[in-house]
C-alpha positions in Angstrom: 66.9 -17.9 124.6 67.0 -16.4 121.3 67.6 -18.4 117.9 68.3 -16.7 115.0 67.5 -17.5 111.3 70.1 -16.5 108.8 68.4 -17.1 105.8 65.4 -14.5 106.6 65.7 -11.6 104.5 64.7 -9.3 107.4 67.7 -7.8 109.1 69.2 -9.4 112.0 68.1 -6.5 114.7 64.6 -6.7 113.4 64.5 -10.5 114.1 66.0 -10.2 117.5 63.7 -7.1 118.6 60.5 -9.2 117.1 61.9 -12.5 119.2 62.5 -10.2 122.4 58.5 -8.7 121.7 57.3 -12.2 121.6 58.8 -13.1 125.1 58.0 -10.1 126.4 53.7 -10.7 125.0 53.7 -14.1 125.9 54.7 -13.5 129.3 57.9 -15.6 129.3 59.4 -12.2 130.3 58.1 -11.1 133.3 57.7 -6.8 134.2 61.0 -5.5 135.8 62.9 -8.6 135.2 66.5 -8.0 133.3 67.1 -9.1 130.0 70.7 -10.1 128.5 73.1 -7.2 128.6 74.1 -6.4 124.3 77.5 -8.0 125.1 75.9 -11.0 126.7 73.4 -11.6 123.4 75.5 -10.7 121.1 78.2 -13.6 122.5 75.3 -16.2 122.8 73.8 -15.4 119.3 77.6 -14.5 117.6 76.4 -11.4 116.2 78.1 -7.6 116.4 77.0 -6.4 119.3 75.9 -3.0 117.6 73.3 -5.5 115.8 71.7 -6.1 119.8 71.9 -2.4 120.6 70.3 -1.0 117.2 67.5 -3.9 118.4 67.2 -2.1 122.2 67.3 0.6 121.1 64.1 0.2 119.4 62.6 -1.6 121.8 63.1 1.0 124.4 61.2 3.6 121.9 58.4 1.4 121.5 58.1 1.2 125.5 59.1 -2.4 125.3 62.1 -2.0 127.8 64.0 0.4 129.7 67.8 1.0 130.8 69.2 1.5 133.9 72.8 3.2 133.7 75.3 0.7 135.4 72.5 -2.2 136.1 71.4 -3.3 132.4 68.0 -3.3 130.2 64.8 -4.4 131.6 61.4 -5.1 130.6 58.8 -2.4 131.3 55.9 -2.7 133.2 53.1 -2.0 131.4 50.8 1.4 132.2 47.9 0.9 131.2 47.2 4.8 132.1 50.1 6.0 129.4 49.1 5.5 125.7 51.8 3.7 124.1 52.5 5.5 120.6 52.8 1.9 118.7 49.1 1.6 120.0 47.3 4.0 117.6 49.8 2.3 115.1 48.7 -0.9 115.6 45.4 -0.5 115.5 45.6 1.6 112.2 47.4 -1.2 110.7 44.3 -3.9 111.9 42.1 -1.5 110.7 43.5 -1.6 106.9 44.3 -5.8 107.5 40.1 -5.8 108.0 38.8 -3.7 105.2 41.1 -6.1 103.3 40.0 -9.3 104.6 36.3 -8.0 104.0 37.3 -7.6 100.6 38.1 -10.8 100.4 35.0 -12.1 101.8 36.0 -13.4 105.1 33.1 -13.8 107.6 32.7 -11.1 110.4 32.5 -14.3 113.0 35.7 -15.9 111.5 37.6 -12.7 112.6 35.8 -12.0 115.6 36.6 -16.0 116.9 40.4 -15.3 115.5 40.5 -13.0 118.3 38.8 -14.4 121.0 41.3 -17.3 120.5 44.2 -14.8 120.9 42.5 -13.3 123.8 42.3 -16.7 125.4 45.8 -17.7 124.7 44.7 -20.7 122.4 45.8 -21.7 119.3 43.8 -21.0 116.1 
């Protein structure tokens, strides 16, 4: 499921919450649908299993997943009538990446086809 590079210089949790986002965008995990209990994970990727549950648990504040007492952690629907806090974060973030971009000198319709591409699940 997950594969793990040793030699990035991020922390291990931050690599395995980033992985678990990915799946989770791309659709390859599905609303509702259970993901690998910490134990479970940290067996398969032979990591401390505190390393998994500092990555939960930050997935779970960002609205990524929830936990179930007794059944596991899950992927959360997404509500499109609750703003997520990492939203307004997000987009603050883009909003800097742009001003610097135009600094640089990159074309308006370079961006704006960027993220039409992502939109449309192609590859730039």
């Amino acid at each position: 499921m997950l594969q793990l590079d040793f030699r990035d210089r991020r922390p291990l949790y931050e690599q395995i919450k980033e992985k678990i986002k990915t799946l989770i965008i791309s659709g390859v995990l599905k609303p509702d649908e259970r993901i690998p209990s910490v134990r479970e994970l940290a067996q398969s990727l032979t990591v401390n299993p505190n390393t998994i549950q500092k990555a939960y648990k930050d997935l779970e504040a960002e609205g990524f997943i929830y936990s179930v007492r007794a059944k596991g952690s899950f992927v959360s629907p997404l509500d499109v009538s609750v703003r997520h806090p990492r939203r307004e974060e997000l987009l603050q973030e883009l909003k800097k990446i742009v001003a610097e971009l135009m600094y640089l000198n990159v074309p308006m319709e370079q961006l704006l086809n960027i993220i039409q591409a992502i939109y449309e699940k192609r590859e730039v």
